[in-house]
LORO-273571 format. One record per atom (N, C-alpha, C): x, y, z; residue in one letter. Coordinates in steps of 0.05 Angstrom, whole numbers, padded with zeros to 5 digits, always signed. Example, Ala and Ser with C-alpha at 12.3 -4.5 7.8 and 13.67 -1.06 7.14 Angstrom:
2
+00264-00114+00156A;+00246-00090+00156A;+00264-00066+00156A;+00257-00045+00142S;+00273-00021+00143S;+00258+00001+00157S;
END
This chain:
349
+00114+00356+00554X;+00102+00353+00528X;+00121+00365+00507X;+00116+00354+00479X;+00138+00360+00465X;+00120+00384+00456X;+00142+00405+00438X;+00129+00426+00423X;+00107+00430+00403X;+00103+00399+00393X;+00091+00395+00374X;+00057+00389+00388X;+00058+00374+00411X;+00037+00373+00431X;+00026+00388+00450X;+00046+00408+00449X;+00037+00441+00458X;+00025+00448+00450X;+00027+00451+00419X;+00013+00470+00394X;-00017+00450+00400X;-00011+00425+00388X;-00041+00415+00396X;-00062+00424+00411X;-00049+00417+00439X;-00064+00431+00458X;-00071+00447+00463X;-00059+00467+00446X;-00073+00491+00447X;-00091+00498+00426X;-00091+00477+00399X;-00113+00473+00383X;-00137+00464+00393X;-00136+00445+00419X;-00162+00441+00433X;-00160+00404+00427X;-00132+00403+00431X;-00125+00368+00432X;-00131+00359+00465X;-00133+00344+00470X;-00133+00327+00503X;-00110+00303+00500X;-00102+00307+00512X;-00080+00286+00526X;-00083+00274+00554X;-00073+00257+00551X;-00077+00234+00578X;-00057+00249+00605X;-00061+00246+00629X;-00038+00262+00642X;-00018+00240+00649X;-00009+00218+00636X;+00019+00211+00651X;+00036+00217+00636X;+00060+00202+00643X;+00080+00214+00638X;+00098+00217+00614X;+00082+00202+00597X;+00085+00207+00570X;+00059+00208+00558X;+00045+00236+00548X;+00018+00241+00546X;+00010+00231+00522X;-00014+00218+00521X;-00023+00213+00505X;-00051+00214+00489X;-00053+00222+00464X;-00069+00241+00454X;-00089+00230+00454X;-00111+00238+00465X;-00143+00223+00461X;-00161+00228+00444X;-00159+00256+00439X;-00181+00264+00414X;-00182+00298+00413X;-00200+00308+00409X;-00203+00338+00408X;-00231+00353+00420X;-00221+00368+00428X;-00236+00387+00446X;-00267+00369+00460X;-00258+00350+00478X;-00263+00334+00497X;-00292+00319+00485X;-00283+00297+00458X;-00298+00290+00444X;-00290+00254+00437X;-00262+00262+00452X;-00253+00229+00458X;-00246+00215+00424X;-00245+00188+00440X;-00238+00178+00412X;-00260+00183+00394X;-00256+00174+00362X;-00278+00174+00342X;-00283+00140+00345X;-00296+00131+00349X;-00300+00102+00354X;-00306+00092+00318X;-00320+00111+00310X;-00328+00103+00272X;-00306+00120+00252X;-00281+00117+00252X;-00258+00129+00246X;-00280+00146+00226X;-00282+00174+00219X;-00296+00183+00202X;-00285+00189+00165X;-00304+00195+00153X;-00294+00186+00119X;-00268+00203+00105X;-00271+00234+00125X;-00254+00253+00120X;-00238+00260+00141X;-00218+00260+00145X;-00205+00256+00170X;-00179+00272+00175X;-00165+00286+00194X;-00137+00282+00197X;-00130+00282+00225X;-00104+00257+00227X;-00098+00253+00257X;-00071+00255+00261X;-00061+00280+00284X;-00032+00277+00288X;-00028+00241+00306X;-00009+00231+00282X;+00003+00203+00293X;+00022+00208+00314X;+00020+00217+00340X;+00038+00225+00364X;+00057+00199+00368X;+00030+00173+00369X;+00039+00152+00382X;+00062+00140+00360X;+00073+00150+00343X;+00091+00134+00323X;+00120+00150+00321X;+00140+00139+00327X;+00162+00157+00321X;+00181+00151+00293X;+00204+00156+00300X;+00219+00168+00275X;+00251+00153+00283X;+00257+00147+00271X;+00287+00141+00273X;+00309+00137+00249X;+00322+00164+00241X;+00334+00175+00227X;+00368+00157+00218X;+00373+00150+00193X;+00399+00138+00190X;+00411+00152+00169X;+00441+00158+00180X;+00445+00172+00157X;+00481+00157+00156X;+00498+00159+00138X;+00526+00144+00133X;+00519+00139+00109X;+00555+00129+00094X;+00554+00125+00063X;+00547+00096+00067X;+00538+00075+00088X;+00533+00045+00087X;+00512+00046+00107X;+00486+00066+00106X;+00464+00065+00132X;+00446+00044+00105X;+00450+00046+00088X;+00430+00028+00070X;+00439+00006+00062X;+00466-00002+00064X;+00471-00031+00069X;+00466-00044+00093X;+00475-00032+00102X;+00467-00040+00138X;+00446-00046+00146X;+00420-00032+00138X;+00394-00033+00143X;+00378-00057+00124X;+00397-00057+00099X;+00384-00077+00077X;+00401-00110+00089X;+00423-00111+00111X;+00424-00140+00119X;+00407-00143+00149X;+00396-00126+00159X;+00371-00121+00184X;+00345-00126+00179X;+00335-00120+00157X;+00303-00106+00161X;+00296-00138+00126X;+00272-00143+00144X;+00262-00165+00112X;+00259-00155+00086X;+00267-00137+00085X;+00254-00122+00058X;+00273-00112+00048X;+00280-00099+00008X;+00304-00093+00002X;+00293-00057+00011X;+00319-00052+00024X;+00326-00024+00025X;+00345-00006+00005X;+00379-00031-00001X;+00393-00008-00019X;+00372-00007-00048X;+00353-00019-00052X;+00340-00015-00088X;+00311+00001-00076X;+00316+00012-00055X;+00295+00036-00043X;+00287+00060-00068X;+00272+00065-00081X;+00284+00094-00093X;+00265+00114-00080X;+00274+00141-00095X;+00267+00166-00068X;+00235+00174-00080X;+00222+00159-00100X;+00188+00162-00097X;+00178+00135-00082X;+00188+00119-00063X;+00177+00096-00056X;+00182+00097-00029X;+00161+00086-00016X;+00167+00080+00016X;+00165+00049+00014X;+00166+00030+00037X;+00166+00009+00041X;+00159-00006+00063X;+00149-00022+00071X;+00143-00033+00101X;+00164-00059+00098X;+00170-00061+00116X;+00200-00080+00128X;+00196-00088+00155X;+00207-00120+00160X;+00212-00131+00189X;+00232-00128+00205X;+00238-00129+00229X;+00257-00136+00238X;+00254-00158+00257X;+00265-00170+00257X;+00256-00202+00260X;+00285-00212+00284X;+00282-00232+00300X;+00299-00243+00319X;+00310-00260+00303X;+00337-00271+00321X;+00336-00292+00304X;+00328-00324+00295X;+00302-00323+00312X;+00283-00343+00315X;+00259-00339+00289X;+00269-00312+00276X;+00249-00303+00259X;+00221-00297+00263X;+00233-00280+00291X;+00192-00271+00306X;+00206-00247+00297X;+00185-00234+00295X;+00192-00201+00297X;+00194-00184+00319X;+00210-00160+00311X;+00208-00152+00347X;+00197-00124+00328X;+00195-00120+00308X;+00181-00086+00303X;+00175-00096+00276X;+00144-00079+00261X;+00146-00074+00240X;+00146-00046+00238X;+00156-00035+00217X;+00167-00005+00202X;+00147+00008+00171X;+00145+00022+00170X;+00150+00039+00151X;+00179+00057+00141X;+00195+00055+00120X;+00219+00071+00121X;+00210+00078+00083X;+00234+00098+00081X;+00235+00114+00057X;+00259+00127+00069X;+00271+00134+00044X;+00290+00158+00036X;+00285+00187+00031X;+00293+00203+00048X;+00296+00242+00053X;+00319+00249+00060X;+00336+00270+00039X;+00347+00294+00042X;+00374+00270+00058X;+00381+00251+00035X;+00410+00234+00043X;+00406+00219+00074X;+00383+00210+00079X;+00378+00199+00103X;+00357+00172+00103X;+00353+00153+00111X;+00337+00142+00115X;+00314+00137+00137X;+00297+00136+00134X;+00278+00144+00155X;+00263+00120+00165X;+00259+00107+00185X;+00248+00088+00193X;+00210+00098+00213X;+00203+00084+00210X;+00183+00102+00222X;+00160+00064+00248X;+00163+00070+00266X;+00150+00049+00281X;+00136+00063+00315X;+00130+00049+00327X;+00109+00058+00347X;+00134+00062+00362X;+00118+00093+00380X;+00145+00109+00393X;+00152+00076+00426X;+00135+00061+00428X;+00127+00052+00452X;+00160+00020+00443X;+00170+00023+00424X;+00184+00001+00418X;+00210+00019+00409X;+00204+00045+00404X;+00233+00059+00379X;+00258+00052+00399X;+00264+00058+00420X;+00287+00060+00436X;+00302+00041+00425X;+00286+00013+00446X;+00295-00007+00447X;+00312-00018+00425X;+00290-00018+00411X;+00301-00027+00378X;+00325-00002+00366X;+00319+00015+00359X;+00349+00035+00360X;+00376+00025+00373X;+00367+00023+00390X;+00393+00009+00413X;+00403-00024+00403X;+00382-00034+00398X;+00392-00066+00382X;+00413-00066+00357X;+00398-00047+00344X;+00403-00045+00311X;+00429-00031+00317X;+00443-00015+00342X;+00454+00004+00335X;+00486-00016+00348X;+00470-00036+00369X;+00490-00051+00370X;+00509-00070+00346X;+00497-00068+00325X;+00514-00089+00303X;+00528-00068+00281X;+00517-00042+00292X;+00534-00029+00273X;+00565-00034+00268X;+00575-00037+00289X;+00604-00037+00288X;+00619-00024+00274X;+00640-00029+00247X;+00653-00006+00244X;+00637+00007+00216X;+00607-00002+00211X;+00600+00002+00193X;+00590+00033+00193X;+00589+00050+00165X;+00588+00074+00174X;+00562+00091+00161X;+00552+00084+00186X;+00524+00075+00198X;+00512+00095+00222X;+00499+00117+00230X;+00489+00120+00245X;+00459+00133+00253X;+00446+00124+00276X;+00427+00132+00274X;+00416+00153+00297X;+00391+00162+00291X;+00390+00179+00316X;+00358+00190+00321X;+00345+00193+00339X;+00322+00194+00341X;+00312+00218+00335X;+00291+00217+00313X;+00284+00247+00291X;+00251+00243+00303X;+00251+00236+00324X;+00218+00243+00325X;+00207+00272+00333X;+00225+00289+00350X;+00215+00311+00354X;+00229+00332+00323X;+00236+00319+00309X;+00233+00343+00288X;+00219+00341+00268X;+00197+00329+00265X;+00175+00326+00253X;+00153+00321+00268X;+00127+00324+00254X;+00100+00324+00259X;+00094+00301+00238X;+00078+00285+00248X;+00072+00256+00225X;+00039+00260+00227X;+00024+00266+00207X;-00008+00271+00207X;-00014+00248+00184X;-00033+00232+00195X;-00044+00212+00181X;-00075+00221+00173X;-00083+00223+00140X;-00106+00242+00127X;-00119+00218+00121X;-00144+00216+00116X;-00155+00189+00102X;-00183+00217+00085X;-00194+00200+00060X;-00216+00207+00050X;-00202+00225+00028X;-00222+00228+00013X;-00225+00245-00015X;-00217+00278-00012X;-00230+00276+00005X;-00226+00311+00014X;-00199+00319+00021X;-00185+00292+00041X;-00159+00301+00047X;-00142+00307+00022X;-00143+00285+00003X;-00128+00294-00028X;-00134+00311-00028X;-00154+00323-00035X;-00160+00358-00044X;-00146+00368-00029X;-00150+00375-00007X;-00141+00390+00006X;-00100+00391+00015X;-00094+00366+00016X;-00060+00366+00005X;-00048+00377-00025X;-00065+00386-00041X;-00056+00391-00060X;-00042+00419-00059X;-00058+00438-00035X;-00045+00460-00035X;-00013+00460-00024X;-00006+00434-00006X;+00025+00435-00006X;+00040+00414-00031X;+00019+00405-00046X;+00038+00382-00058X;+00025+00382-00076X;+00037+00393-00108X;+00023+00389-00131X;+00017+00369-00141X;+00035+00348-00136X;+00036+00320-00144X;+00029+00306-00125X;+00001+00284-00120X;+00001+00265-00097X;+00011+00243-00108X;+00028+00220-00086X;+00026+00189-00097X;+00008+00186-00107X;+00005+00166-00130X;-00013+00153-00146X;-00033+00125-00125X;-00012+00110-00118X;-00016+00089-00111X;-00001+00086-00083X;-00014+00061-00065X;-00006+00062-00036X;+00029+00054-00037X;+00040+00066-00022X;+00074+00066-00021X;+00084+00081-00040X;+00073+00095-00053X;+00084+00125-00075X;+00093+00142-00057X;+00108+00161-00056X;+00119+00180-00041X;+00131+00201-00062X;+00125+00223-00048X;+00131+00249-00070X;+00141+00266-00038X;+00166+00282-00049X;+00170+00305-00035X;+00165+00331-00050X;+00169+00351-00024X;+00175+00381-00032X;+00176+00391-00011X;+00175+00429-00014X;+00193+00436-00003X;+00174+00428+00044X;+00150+00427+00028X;+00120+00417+00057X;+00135+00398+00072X;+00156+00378+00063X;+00158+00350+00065X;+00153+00329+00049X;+00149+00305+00063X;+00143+00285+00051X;+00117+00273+00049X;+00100+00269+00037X;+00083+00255+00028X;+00070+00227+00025X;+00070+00205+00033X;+00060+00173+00031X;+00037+00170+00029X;+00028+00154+00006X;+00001+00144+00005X;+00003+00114+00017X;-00005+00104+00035X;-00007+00081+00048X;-00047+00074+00037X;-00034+00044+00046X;-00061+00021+00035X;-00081+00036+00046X;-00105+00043+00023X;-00129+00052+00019X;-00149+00032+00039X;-00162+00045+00052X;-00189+00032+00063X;-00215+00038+00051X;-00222+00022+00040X;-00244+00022+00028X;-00246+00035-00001X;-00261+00053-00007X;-00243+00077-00032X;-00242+00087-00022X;-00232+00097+00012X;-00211+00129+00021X;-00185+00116+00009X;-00171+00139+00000X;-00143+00141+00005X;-00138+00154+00031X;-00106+00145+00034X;-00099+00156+00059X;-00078+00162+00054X;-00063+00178+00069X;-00042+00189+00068X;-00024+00199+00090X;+00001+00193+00098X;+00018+00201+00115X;+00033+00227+00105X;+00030+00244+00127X;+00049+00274+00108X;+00063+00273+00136X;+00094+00273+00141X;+00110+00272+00153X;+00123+00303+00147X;+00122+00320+00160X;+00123+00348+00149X;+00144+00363+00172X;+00159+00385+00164X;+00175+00390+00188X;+00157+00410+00207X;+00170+00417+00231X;+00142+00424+00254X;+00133+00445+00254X;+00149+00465+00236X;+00140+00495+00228X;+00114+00496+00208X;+00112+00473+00193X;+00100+00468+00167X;+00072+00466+00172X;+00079+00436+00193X;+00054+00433+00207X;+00042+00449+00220X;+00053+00466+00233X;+00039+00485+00257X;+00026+00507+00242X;+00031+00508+00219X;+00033+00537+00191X;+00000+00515+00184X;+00003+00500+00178X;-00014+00479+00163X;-00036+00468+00167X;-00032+00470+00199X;-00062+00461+00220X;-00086+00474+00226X;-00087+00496+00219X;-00113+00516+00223X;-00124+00511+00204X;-00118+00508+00172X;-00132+00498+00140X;-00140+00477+00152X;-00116+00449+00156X;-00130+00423+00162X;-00144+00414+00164X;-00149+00432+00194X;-00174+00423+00211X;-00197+00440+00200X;-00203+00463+00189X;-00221+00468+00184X;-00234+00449+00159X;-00212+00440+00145X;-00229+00422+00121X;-00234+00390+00131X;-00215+00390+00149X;-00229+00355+00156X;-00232+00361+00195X;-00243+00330+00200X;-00247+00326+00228X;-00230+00318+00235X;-00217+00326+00255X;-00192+00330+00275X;-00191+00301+00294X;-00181+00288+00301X;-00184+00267+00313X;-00161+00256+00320X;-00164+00229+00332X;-00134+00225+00353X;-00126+00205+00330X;-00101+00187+00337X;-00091+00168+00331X;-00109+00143+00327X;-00133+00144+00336X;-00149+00115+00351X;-00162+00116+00323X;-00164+00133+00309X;-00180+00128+00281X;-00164+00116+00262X;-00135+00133+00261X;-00115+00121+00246X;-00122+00093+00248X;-00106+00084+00271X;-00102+00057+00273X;-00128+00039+00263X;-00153+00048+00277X;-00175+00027+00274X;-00174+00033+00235X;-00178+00053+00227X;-00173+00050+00188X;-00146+00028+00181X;-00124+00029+00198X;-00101+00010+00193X;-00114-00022+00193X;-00119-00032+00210X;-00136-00042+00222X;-00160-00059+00206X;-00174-00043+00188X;-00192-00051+00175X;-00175-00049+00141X;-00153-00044+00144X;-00134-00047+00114X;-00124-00071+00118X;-00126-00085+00145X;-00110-00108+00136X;-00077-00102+00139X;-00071-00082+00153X;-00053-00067+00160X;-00032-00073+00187X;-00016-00101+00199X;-00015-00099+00219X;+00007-00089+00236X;+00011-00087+00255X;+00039-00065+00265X;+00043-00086+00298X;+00069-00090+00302X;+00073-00109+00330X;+00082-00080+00345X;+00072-00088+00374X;+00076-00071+00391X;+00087-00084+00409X;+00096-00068+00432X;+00104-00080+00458X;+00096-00103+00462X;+00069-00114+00462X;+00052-00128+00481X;+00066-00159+00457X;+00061-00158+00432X;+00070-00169+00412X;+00094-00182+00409X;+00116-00171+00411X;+00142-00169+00407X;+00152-00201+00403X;+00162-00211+00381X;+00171-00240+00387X;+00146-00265+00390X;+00122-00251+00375X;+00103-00270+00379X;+00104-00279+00351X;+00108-00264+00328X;+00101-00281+00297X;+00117-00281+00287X;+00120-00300+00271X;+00136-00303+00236X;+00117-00282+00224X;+00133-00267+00204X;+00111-00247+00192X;+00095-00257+00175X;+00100-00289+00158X;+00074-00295+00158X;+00050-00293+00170X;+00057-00308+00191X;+00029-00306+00216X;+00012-00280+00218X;+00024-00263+00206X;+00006-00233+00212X;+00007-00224+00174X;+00006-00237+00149X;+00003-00226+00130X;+00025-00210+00120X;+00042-00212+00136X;+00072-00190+00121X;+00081-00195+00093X;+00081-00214+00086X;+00091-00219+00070X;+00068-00207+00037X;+00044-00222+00045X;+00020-00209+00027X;+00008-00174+00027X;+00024-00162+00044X;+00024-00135+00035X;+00055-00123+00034X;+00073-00136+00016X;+00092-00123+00015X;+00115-00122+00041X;+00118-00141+00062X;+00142-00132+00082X;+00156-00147+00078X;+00167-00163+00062X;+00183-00193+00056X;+00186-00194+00021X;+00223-00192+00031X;+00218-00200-00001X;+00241-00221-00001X;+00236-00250-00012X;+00244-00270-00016X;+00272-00273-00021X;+00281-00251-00046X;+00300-00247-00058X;+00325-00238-00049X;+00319-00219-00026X;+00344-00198-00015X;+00364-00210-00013X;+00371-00240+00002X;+00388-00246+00016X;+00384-00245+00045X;+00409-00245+00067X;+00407-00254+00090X;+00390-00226+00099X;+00389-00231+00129X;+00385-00220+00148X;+00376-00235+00178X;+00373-00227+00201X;+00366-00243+00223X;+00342-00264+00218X;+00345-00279+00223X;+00317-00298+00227X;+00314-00306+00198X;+00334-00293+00178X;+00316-00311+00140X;+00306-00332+00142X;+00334-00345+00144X;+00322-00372+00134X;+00303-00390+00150X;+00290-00387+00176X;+00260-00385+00189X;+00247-00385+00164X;+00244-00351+00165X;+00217-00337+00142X;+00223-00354+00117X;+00242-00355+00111X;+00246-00372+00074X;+00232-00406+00085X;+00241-00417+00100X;+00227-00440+00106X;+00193-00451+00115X;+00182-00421+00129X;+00161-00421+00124X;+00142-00420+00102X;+00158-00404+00090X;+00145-00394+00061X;+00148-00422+00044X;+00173-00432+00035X;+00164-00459+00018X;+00165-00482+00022X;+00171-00491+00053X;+00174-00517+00060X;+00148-00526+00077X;+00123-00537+00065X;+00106-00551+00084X;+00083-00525+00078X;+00061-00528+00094X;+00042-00513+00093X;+00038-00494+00110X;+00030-00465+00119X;+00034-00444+00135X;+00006-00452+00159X;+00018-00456+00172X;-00005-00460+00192X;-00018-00440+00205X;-00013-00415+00208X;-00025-00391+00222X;-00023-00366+00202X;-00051-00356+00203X;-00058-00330+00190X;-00069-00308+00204X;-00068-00279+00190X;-00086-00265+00209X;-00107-00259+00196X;-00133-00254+00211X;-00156-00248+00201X;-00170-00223+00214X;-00190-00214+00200X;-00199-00190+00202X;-00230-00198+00229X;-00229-00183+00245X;-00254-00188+00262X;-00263-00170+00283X;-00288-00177+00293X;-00297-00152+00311X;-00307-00173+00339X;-00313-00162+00362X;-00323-00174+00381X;-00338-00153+00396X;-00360-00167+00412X;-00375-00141+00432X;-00362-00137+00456X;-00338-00122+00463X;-00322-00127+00489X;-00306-00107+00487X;-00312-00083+00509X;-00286-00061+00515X;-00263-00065+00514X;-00247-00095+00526X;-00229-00096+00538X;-00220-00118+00516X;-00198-00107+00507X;-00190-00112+00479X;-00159-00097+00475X;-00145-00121+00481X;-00116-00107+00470X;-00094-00129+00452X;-00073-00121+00451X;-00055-00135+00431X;-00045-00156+00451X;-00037-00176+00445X;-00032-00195+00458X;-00040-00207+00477X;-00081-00208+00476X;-00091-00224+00497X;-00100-00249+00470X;-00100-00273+00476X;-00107-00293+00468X;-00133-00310+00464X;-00139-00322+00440X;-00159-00331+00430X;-00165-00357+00439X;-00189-00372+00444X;-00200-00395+00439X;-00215-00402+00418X;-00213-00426+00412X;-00232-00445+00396X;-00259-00461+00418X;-00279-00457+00409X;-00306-00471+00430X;-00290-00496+00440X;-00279-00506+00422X;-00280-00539+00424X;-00258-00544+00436X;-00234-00527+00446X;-00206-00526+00449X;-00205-00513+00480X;-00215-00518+00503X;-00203-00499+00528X;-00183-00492+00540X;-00162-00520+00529X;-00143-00517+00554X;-00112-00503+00532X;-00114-00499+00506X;-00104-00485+00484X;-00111-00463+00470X;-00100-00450+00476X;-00101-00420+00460X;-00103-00420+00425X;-00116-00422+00408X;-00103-00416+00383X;-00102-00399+00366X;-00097-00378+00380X;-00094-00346+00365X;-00084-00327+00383X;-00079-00300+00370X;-00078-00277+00395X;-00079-00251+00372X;-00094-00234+00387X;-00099-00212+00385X;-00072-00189+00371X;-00077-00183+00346X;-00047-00172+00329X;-00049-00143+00347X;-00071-00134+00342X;-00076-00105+00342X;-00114-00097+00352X;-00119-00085+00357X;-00143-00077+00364X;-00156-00051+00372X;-00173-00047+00366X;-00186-00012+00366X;-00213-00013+00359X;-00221+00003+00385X;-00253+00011+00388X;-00272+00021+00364X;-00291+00013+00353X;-00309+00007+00335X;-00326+00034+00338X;-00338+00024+00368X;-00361+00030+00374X;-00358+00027+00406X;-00374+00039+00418X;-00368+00037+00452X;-00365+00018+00465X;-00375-00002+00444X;-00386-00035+00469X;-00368-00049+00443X;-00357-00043+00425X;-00349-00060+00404X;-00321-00056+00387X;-00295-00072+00386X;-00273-00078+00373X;-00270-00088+00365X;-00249-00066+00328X;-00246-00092+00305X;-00213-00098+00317X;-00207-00114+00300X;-00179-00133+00313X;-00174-00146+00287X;-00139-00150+00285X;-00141-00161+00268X;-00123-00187+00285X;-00135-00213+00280X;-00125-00236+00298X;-00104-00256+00288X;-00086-00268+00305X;-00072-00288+00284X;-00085-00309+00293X;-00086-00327+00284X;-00106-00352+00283X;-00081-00380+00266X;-00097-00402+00287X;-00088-00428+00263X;-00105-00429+00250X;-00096-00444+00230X;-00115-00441+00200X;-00132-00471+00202X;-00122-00481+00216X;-00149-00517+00230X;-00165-00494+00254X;-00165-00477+00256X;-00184-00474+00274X;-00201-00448+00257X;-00196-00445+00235X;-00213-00420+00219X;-00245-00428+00219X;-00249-00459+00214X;-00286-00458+00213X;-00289-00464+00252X;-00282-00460+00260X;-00288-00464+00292X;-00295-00441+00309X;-00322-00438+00324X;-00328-00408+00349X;-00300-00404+00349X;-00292-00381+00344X;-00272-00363+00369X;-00280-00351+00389X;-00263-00338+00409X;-00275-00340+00438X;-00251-00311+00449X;-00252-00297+00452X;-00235-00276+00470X;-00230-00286+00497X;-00196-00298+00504X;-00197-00304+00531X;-00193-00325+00550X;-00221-00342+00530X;-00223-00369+00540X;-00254-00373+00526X;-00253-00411+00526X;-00264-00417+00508X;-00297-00414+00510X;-00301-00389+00531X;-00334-00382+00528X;-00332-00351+00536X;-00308-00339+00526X;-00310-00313+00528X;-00328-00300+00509X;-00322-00276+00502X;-00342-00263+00480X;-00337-00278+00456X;-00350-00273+00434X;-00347-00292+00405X;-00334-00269+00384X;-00315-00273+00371X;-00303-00265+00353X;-00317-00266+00326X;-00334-00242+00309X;-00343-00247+00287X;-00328-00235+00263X;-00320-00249+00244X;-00307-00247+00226X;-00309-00233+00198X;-00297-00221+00192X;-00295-00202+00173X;-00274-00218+00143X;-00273-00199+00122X;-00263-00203+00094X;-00239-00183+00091X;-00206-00186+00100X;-00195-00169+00086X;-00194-00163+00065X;-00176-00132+00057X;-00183-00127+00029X;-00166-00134+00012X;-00140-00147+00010X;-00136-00175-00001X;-00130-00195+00003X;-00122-00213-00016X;-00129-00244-00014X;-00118-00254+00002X;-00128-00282+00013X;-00095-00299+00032X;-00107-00320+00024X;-00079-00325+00004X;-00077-00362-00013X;-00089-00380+00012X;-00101-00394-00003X;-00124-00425+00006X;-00101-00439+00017X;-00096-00450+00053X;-00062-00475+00054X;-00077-00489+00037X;-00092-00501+00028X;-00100-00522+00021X;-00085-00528-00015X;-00086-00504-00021X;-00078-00508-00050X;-00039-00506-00052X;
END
């Protein structure tokens, strides 16, 4: 266990026993299945991957879908990295700290991808290096958590992707669920460990599984292992919360994503939904009633509700949106549908 999951554990965290532990909840209370209104959760499961060179932001701005060198140091950003088939193989959170760039994606993909990205560096002067054990990443949601960040941060982001430092760290307000704000405080591990006895006494302590399911119900989606190389980031809404920007210029897979976007109509979306069924993960596949021997969707992301029940956010064809969905096969459980919290243009118009 890393140092940072020591301390946990000895706050009265539970972890899984293999071999890379993983955090379940607090003092043997398991997940929160109803992510609760005031919250804070060490994000274990997400790591860090640090760039630093006088060309780590050119480099990263001909990689990642999104502009990085016009990054500035109150803004974070969500960005693709895409094959060159233009599937994605990770989405990110990154921002700028202390002459470095910071990438931030699920620890269960960082390697890999480090190791890809690190292959095209070439003589560019460019390097990166894995910063996950020198930070603590705590994801806060609700009203109370603002209050209560104020004592390390006079100034909160205003709005989701605002970022404010000081001397605590860094700060992100990421997409609000519901009227919680939420907030990522990426903090160094002294800070945190100084920081966690207040925390927790003012909010409920909880694992990662709340994070995500609040991600989740933002309309928020993140590719994982199981994922990897399954979407155009259309297909999962990237583009409608900010991970695509039209303008940048090249990178792997563009002109895919640019051709989706204005040539012809987008045939696959993701949508917001719940089903009554434990067994619920990223990349098991959807039916239509009327469709058995074709799949037409799959599962982006997913997280426990309720004991018997998971919301998910699904990619779907858009001819099969008024049609039963089905987990599995075409008489599995029924997929009931939900309203993200913003819009996705009509193909029709």
């Amino acid at each position: 266990m890393t140092e940072w999951q020591q301390f946990l554990a000895q706050q009265g965290a539970d972890f899984s026993s293999e071999t890379a532990p993983q955090l379940l909840g607090f003092n043997g209370q398991g997940a929160d299945f109803a992510a609760p209104d005031d919250f804070i959760a060490p994000l274990t499961d997400l790591g860090l991957i640090a760039w630093t060179g006088d060309e780590a932001a050119h480099f990263l701005h001909n990689q990642l879908s999104n502009d990085v060198e016009n990054l500035g140091a109150d803004q974070a950003r969500l960005g693709g990295y895409c094959s060159p088939k233009g599937r994605l193989l990770a989405t990110m959170l990154y921002w700028r700290a202390d002459n470095q760039i910071l990438l931030q994606l699920p620890q269960q993909i960082l390697a890999p991808i480090q190791k890809r990205l690190q292959m095209f560096v070439l003589r560019a002067k460019a390097k990166p290096r894995d910063a996950s054990d020198e930070f603590a990443i705590l994801g806060l949601a609700g009203q109370s958590a603002a209050t209560v960040l104020q004592t390390w941060f006079a100034q909160l982001p205003a709005a989701p992707f605002d970022k404010v430092d000081s001397q605590a760290g860094t700060l992100i307000r990421v997409a609000d669920t519901g009227q919680a704000p939420r907030f990522q405080w990426i903090a160094p591990l002294a800070t945190a460990i100084q920081a966690w006895p207040r925390l927790a006494q003012r909010l409920r302590a909880t694992g990662p599984q709340a994070w995500r399911l609040a991600e989740i119900r933002a309309g928020q989606p993140s590719v994982t292992l199981a994922t990897q190389e399954q979407f155009v980031p259309q297909m999962i809404n990237f583009e409608l919360i900010g991970g695509v920007n039209f303008k940048k210029g090249c990178y792997p897979g563009q002109e895919i994503v640019a051709r989706s976007q204005y040539l012809g109509k987008l045939k696959r979306r993701t949508r917001l939904a719940s089903v009554a069924s434990g067994q619920v993960q990223a990349g098991m596949e959807v039916f239509a009633a009327n469709n058995a021997d074709q799949p037409c969707g799959m599962i982006v992301n997913a997280e426990n509700s309720a004991a018997d029940r998971v919301d998910c956010l699904v990619e779907l064809q858009v001819a099969a949106a008024d049609a039963a969905i089905h987990l599995g096969s075409a008489s599995g459980p029924l997929l009931q549908f939900g309203v993200l919290p913003y819009a996705v243009p009509d193909p029709a118009s």
